[in-house]
C-alpha positions in Angstrom: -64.9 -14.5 55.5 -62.4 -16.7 57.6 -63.1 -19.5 55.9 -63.2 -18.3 52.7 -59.3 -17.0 53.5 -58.5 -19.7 54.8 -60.1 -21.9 51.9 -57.5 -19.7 49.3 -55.0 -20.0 51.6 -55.1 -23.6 51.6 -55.4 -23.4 47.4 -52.3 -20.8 47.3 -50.3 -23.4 49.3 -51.6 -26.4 47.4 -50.7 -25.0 44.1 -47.2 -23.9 45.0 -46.6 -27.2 46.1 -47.7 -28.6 42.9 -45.3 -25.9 41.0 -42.1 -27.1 42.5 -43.0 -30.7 42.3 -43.4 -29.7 39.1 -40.3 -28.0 38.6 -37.6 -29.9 37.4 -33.7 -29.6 37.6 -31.0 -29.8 34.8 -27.5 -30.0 35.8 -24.6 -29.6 33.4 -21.1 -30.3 33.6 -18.2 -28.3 33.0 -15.7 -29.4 30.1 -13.3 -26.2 31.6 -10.0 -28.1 32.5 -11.0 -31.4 30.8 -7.9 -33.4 30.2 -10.1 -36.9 28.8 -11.3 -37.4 25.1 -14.7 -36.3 24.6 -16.2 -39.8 24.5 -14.6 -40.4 27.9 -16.0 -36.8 29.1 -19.2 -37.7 28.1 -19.4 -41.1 29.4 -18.2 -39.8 33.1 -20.8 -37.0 32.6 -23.9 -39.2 32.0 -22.8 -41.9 34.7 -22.7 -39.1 37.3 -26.3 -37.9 36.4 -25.5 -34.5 34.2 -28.5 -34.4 31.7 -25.0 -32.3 29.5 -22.1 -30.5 29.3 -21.3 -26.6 29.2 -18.6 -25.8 26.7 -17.2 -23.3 24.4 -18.5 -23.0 20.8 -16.4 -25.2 18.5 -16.1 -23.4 15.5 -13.9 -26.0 12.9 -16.5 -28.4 11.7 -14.9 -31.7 12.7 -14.9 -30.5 16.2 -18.8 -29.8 15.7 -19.4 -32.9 14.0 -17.4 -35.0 17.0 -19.9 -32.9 19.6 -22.6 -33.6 17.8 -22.3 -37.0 17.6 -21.1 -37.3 21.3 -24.1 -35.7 22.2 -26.8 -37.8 20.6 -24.5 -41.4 21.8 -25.0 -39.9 25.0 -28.2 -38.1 25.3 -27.1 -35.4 26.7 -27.8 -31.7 26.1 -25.6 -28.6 25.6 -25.1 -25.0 27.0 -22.5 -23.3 24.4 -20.2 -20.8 26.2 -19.7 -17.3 24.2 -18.0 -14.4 24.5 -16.6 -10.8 23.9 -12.9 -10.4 22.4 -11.5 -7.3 24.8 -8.2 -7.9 22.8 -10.1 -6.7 19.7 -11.1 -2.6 19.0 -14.4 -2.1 20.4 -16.1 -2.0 17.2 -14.4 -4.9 15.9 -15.6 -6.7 19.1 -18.8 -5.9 18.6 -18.8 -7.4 14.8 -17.4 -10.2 16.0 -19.5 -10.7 19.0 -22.6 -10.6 16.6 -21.3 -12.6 13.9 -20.1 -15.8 16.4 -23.6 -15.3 18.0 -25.7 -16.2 15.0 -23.6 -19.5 14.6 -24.0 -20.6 18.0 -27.8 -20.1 17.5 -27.9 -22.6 14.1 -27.2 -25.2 17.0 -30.0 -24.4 18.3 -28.7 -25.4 22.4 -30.4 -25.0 25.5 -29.3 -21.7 26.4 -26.2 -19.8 25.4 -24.3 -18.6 28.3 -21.8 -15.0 27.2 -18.8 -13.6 28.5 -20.0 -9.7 27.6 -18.4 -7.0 27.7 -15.2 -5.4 29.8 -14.5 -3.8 33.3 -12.9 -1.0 31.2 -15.8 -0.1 28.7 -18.5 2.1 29.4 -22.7 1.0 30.6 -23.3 2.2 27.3 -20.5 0.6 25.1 -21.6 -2.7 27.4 -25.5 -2.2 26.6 -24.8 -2.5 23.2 -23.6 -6.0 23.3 -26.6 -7.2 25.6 -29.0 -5.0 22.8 -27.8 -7.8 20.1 -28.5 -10.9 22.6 -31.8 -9.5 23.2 -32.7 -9.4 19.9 -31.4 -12.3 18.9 -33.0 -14.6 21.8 -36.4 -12.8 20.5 -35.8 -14.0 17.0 -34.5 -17.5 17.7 -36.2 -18.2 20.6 -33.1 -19.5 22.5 -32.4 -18.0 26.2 -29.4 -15.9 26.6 -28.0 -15.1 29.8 -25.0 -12.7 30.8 -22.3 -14.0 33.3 -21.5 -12.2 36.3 -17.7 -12.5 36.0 -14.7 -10.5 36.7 -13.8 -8.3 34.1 -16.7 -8.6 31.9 -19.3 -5.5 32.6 -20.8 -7.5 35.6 -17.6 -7.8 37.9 -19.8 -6.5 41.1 -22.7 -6.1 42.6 -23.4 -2.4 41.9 -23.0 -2.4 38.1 -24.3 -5.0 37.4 -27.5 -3.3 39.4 -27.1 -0.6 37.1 -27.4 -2.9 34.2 -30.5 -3.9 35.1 -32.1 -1.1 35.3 -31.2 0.2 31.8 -31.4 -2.9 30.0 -34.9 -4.1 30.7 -34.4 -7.7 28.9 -30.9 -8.4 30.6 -31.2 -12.1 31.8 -28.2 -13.8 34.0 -26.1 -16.4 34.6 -25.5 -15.8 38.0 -21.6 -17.4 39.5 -21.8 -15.2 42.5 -18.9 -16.7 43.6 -17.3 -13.5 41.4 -18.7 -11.0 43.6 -17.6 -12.7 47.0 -13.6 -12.2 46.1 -14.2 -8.8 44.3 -16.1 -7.3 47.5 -14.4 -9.2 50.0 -17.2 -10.9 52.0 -20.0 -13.3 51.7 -22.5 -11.5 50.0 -26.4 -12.7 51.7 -29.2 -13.2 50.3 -30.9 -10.2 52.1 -28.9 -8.1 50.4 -30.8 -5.4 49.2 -28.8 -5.0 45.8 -28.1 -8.8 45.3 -32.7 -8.7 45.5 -32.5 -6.5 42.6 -30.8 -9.0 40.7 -32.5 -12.4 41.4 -35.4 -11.6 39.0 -32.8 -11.9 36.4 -31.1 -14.8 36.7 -32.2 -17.9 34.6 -29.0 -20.0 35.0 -26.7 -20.7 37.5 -22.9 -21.1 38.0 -22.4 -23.6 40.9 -19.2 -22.5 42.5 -18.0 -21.9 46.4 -16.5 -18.7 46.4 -15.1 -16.7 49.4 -14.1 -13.7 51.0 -10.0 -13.9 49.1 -10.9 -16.2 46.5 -13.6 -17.6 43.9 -13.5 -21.1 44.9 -12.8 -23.0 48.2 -10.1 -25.8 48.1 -12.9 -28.5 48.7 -16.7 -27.2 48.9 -17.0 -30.8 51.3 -14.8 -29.7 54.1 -16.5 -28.3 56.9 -14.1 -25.1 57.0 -16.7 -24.1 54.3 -20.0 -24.7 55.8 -20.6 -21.3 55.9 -19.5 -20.3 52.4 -21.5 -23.1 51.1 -24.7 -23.0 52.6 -24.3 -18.8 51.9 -24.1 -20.1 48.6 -26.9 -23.0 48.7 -29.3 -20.5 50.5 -28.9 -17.8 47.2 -29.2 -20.7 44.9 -32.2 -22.4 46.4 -34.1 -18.9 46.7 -33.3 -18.5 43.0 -34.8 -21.7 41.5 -38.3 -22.0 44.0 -38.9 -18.3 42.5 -37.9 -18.4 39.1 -41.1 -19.5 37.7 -39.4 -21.9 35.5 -40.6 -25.3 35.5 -37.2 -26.2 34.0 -34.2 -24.4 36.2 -30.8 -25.0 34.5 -27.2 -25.3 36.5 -23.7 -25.5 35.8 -21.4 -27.1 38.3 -17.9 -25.0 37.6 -15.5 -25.6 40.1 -12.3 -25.4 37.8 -9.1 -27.0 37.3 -5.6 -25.4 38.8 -4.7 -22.7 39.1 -8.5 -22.1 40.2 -8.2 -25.5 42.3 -5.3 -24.6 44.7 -1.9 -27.0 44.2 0.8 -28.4 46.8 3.7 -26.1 46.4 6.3 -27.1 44.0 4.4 -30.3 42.8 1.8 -28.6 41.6 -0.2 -31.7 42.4 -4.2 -30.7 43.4 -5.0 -30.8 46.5 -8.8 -31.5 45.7 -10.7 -33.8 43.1 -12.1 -30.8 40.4 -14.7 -33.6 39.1 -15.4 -34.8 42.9 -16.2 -31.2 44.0 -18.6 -31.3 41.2 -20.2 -33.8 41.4 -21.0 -33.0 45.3 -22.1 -29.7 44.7 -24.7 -31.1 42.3 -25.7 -33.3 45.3 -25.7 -30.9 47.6 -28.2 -28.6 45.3 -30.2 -31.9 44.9 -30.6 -32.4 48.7 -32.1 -28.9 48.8 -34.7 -30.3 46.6 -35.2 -33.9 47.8 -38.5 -33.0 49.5 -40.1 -31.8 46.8 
C-alpha cells in the first residue's frame, strides 16, 4: 500500500509539473495614457515582449481599420476594454451595454474585459448586466471577465462575494489593487473572502496598489517590497491554479494623475511604461523555474 501511495504521489507531482510547464503566459500592454501614434505604441509594445495591447473598443471605422492593421504588422493580439454608461438611465444603460457588446464580439479578440455596473445600483440591477455577458460569451465563444473596480458593482471585497454567489457564470478580471485603497490595507491571500473569489478570475490587472492609494509611485523601489510581493503572492496563486494552459495579464500602471507628479510641474516622478514593463518581469521571474 505504501508504495502504491507513494507511486501516485510521485505521478500527481509529475503531472502537475508537466501542467505548468505547460502553461503559458500572455502579457498585454496598456494603451491607457498613450501619448505615441499607434504604430509607435505597437512597435514599443512588441520590442518589450507584450504578445498585445488592452484598449478600448474603437467604434469609427477608420480607427478600426488603423488597429487592425497595426495589429497584424505587429503580431500582436487584443483584449477590447468595455463598459457600462452610469451617466445614462438604467435602462438605457443596459440597451446600450448590449448593443456595444455584440460589436466588440464581430472582432472576435482574446477576451473582452467590462467595466459593469455602478456602486449605486442594486445586486440585482448589476446581475442583469453580467446575465447578457454570460450569454453572450456562451454564444460566441469569447471569455468575458468583470473588473473589480471602484465604482462599478465590484468596488470591494464583500460584494463582489455576493456576486459570486448569485451569478454562477461571473468570471473576473481581478486589479485587486482596487480593493487595497477602498479597505485600507493589504488584503492577503489567506483571506477568507478574497478565496471565494480566486476561482473566478481568468485575467489579471497587474497593478501595485496600497493601503491610501491604487498604485505605488515606483512598484521597483524597495519602500514597496511589501505591497508588491502581497501583490505577486495573489497573482502567482491565481495562474498555477487556474487550470488554464493560457493565463492572460495586463500590466496597468497608469499615467498622471494615477502616477503621482512633482508639485507644480506636474512632471512624473516615475517612468508609466518602465513600471510596466518591470512588473511584467517581475511576474515572469515568478515563473522562470517552470
Amino acid at each position: 500500500m505504501l508504495t502504491r501511495i507513494t507511486f501516485l504521489s510521485v505521478l500527481f507531482l509529475v503531472l502537475s509539473s508537466t501542467l505548468f510547464a505547460q502553461q503559458q503566459l500572455l502579457f498585454f500592454q496598456t494603451d491607457w495614457g498613450n501619448e505615441r501614434s499607434l504604430d509607435e505604441f505597437l512597435n514599443h509594445a512588441k520590442n518589450d515582449g507584450y504578445d498585445g495591447i488592452e484598449t478600448w473598443f474603437p467604434f469609427s471605422e477608420d480607427a478600426q481599420n488603423e488597429l487592425k492593421a497595426g495589429l497584424e504588422k505587429y503580431d500582436l493580439k487584443v483584449v477590447f476594454l468595455h463598459g457600462t454608461n452610469k451617466g445614462l438611465p438604467y435602462a438605457e444603460a443596459l440597451k446600450v451595454y448590449e448593443e456595444n457588446l455584440q460589436k466588440i464580439i464581430a472582432w472576435n479578440p482574446v477576451k473582452i474585459n467590462s467595466h459593469t455596473g455602478s456602486d449605486y445600483w442594486t445586486l440585482e440591477q448589476n446581475k442583469a448586466f453580467i446575465d447578457i455577458t454570460s450569454k453572450a460569451s456562451k454564444e460566441s465563444g469569447i471569455p468575458i471577465v468583470h473588473e473589480t473596480h471602484r465604482s462599478r458593482f465590484s468596488f470591494n471585497v464583500p460584494l463582489t462575494a455576493e456576486m459570486v454567489k448569485v451569478a454562477p457564470d461571473l468570471r473576473l478580471n481581478l486589479d485587486i489593487s482596487h480593493w487595497m485603497v477602498v479597505h485600507e490595507r493589504l488584503i492577503g491571500l489567506k483571506d477568507p473572502l478574497l478565496q471565494q473569489i480566486i476561482p473566478r478570475v481568468d485575467h489579471i490587472h497587474a497593478r501595485v496598489g496600497f493601503a491610501e492609494g491604487p498604485q505605488v509611485n515606483n512598484p521597483a523601489a524597495p519602500e514597496w517590497e511589501s505591497a508588491l510581493n502581497t501583490h505577486l503572492d495573489i497573482w502567482e496563486h491565481i495562474i498555477r491554479n487556474s487550470g488554464q494552459e493560457v493565463y492572460t495579464i495586463t500590466t496597468e500602471f497608469g499615467p498622471p494623475p494615477y502616477l503621482p507628479t512633482v508639485p507644480f510641474s506636474n512632471v512624473p516622478i516615475a517612468d508609466q511604461w518602465e513600471a510596466n514593463v518591470f512588473i511584467m518581469n517581475a511576474i515572469k521571474a515568478r515563473f522562470a523555474n517552470d
